[in-house]
Structure formats: structure tokens, C-alpha cells
N, C-alpha and C positions, 0 to 999 in steps of 0.2 A: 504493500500500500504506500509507503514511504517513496519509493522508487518511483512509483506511477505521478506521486504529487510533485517529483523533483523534475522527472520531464515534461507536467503539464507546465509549472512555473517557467523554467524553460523555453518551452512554446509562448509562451504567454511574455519572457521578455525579448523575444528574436521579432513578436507580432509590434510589442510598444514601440522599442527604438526602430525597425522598419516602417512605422505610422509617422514618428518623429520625421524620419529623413525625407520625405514628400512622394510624388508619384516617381515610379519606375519611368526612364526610356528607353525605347527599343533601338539597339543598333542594326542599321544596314546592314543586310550580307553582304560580303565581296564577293560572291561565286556566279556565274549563273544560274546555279542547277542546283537542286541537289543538298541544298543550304540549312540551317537550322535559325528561330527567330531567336536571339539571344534579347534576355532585358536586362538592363543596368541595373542593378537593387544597391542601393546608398545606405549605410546603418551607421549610427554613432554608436560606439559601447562605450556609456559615460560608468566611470568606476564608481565604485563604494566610499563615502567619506575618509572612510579607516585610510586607506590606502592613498588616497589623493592627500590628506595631511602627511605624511610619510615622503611621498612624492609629488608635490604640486603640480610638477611640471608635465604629470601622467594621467591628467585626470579624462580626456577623451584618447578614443582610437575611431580611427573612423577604416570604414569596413566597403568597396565596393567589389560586388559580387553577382558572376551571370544567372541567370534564369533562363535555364534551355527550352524552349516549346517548339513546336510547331511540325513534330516530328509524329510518328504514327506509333500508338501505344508503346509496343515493344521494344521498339526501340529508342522510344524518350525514354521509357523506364530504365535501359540499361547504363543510359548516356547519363542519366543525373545520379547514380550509382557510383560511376565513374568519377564522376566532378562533386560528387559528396561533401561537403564542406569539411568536414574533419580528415577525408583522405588526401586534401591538399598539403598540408603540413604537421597532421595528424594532431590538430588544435581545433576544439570547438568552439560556439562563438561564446560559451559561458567559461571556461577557461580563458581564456582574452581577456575575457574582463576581469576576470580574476587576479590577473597578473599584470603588471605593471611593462612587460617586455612590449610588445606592440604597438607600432603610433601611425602606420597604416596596412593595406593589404587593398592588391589588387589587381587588376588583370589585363592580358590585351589579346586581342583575336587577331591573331597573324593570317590565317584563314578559312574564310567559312562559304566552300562551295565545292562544287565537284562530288561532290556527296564526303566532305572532307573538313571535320571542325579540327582547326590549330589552334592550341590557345596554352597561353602564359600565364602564368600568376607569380606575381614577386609580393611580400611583402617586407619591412622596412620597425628595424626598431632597436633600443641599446638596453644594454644590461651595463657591464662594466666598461662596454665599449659598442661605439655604432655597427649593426650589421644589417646586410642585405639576405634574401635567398629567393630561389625562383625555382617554379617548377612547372614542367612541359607535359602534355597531355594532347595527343592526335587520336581522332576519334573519328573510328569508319561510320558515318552514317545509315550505311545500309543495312547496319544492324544494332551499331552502339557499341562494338568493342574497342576497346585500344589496339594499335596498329603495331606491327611490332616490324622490326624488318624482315624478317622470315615471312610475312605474308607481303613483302612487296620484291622484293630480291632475290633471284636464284641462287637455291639453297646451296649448289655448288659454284657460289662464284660468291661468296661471303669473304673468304679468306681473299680472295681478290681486292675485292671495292676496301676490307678494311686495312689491307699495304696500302691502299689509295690514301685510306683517311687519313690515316698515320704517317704516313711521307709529308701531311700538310700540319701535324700538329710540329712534329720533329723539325720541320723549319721556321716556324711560331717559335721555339725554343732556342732555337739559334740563333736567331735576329733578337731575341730578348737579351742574350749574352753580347752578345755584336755591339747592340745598343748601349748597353751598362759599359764595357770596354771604351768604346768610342767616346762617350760623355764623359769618361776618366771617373768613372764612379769608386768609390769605397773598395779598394781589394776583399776588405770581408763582405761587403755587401754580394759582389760578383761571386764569390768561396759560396756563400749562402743560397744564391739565386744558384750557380752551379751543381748544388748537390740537391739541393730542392728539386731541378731535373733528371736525374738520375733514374728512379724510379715511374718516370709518366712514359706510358705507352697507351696509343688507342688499339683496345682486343677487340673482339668480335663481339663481345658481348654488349663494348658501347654501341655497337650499330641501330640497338634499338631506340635510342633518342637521339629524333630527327625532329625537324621542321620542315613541312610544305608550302611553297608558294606558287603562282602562278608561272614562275620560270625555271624553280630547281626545289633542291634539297639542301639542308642545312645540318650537318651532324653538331651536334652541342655535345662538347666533353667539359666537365667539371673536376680541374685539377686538386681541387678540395683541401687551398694552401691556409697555414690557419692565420689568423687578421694582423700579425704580428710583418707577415712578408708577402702580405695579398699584392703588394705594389708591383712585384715578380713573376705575379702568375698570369698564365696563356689567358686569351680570351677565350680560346675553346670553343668558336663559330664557324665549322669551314665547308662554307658553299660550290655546291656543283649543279650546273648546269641539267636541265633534262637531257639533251642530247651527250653530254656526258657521263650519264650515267643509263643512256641507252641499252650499254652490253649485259647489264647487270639486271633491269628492269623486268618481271613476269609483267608478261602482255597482256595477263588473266589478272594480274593482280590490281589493288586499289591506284596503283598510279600510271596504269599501262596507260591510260587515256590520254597520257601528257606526252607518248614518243609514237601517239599511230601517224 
């Protein structure tokens, strides 16, 4: 019984602070086809007194977050599953509030067509020190699943495309050291950024976060350096062309549509 009354509350404050923030608006799809209706939802989580005396300077977060419609039972249900509010950073919106870590959160739809939702979510906030994070989600519309690269890639041409990836991050790390050299930076600095690289390779296993756009792919590698020598680390974005990554493409698969 206690349980039941702690997620009606719950519900009951996700419904007030979402009345607070005003109406939803719906974003354009980018796609032609194939698209889902995304809506803007705006939320304040204003804290608890206790906690905003402690922290003054914490007392909102503010929260923008999609609402996927427009999609046919089955597969909205699987799609909002996916994009779950808690599986985004594995934080609910009454946690948030709870804690003082958060000062915003929120999204960007890199693409929504093809029957093909792309979409980002970063949010932003400091404990003993400011931090960011951000996290990717491609979503096959045709049914709601997440997209992995084994459903868009020939499964024997994996070890392929990822020598590809990896020849692009491997020179991202070169040019970081290049750079540090050249500016006359810090010997320890360079020793630290040096050894910091040692262990970054992209496996096979990064292949599966990507970005789709209307003219390629984007593999995202997150070097995961810790905020001490983040100044050092790869950007970890490295875009390929459709026709580039022709060889590698299933003609059956979610992105054949982009090399017929």
C-alpha cells in the first residue's frame, strides 16, 4: 500500500511541475516519411527547502523532455520503452529532485525520418566539479527497436568498417599529441595526454553507436577520460559518407534506402 501511494505522489508531482511549465510544442520532423511526432515537454523540478538552504544556488532544475506519438500502437509502445525516462541516465524525475547534482537535461533530434528516430540527450550539472554526459538512442521505427549495427552492416564485413573506424580515431590521437608538441605545451602534460592514449582502440563492439543523417553515419566513441584531463581527450565523432560506407551496407537492412 505504501508503495502504491509513493508512485501515485509521484505521478501527481511529474502532472504539477509539467502544468507549471505551460503547453507542450510539437517539433517538425526532418524526414519525409516514415517520421514520428515528437513534443517538447518543459518541467521545473523546484527542490525541497531542506536542500535549497544547504544549497541556494540548486534550488531549480529544469527538465526538457520528448513525447513520442504518432506512431501505430506497437510500436509507440516499444519506442517510449526505449526512451523511458529513467533509462536515459538511469535517474528518475523524483531523484532529481532529490539531489542537488542537476541544473538541466535535455535533448536534440538529429533525425526523425526514413522511418528512423536519432536523438540525443545531454544533461549538465556539478557536484565537486562541473560535468556534462550525453547519451545516443537510434530507433527503427518500423517496429520500435534500437538499431544496432549488426542489423544495418554485413555481419562479415564488421571487422572491416571497424579498421575503418579506428584508423580515424588513431589519427584524432595523433594530431592531439602533434598539437600539444607544436604549442610547446607542459612535457608532463604531453607524458599524461601520451599515456592517456595508450589504451583507446575502437572494437567492434563500438560499432553499435552511431548517428544517422541524411548524408552518412557518424560512429561516437566515448574515451571516458576523467575531468581532471578531459582537455586531452578525442572528440570521438567520425563521419562517413553513404557512399562510403556503401560496401559495408545490407541492402535489406534499415539504411539500404540511402545507397539504392
Amino acid at each position: 500500500m505504501q508503495k502504491i501511494l509513493l508512485v501515485f505522489l509521484s505521478f501527481l508531482t511529474f502532472t504539477s511541475v509539467n502544468t507549471r511549465a505551460g503547453q507542450a510544442s510539437t517539433a517538425k520532423p526532418t524526414g519525409s516519411e516514415g517520421h514520428a511526432v515528437i513534443q517538447r515537454r518543459r518541467i521545473v523540478l523546484v527542490r525541497s527547502a531542506q536542500l535549497v538552504k544547504e544549497f541556494p544556488h540548486k534550488k531549480r532544475a529544469v527538465v526538457i523532455y520528448p513525447v513520442v506519438t504518432g506512431l501505430s500502437a506497437p510500436v509507440l509502445h516499444r519506442a517510449r520503452l526505449v526512451l523511458d525516462f529513467k533509462n536515459i541516465f538511469d535517474y528518475s524525475l523524483k531523484e532529481y529532485r532529490e539531489d542537488t547534482w542537476l541544473d538541466e537535461f535535455s535533448y536534440v533530434v538529429n533525425h526523425n525520418g526514413n522511418y528512423l528516430l536519432d536523438i540525443t540527450f545531454s544533461q549538465s550539472g556539478s557536484g565537486a566539479y562541473p560535468d556534462d554526459q550525453s547519451r545516443h538512442f537510434l530507433i527503427d521505427l518500423r517496429n520500435g527497436n534500437i538499431i544496432k549495427a549488426s542489423d544495418v552492416f554485413e555481419a562479415e564485413k564488421l571487422g572491416l568498417l571497424n579498421g575503418l573506424v579506428n584508423r580515424r580515431l588513431q589519427s584524432e590521437l595523433k594530431t592531439i599529441l602533434e598539437s600539444l608538441r607544436d604549442s610547446k605545451s607542459d612535457p608532463e602534460d604531453i607524458r599524461i595526454a601520451n599515456e592517456a592514449q595508450e589504451p583507446l582502440e575502437f572494437k567492434v563492439e563500438n560499432l553499435d553507436d552511431f548517428a544517422v543523417g541524411a548524408k552518412g553515419v557518424t560512429f561516437l566513441y566515448d574515451a571516458g577520460y576523467p575531468h581532471a584531463i578531459q582537455a586531452f581527450e578525442p572528440i570521438g565523432n567520425y563521419f562517413f559518407s553513404y557512399s562510403e560506407l556503401k560496401p559495408y551496407i545490407k541492402r535489406d537492412g534499415p539504411l539500404g534506402q540511402f545507397i539504392q
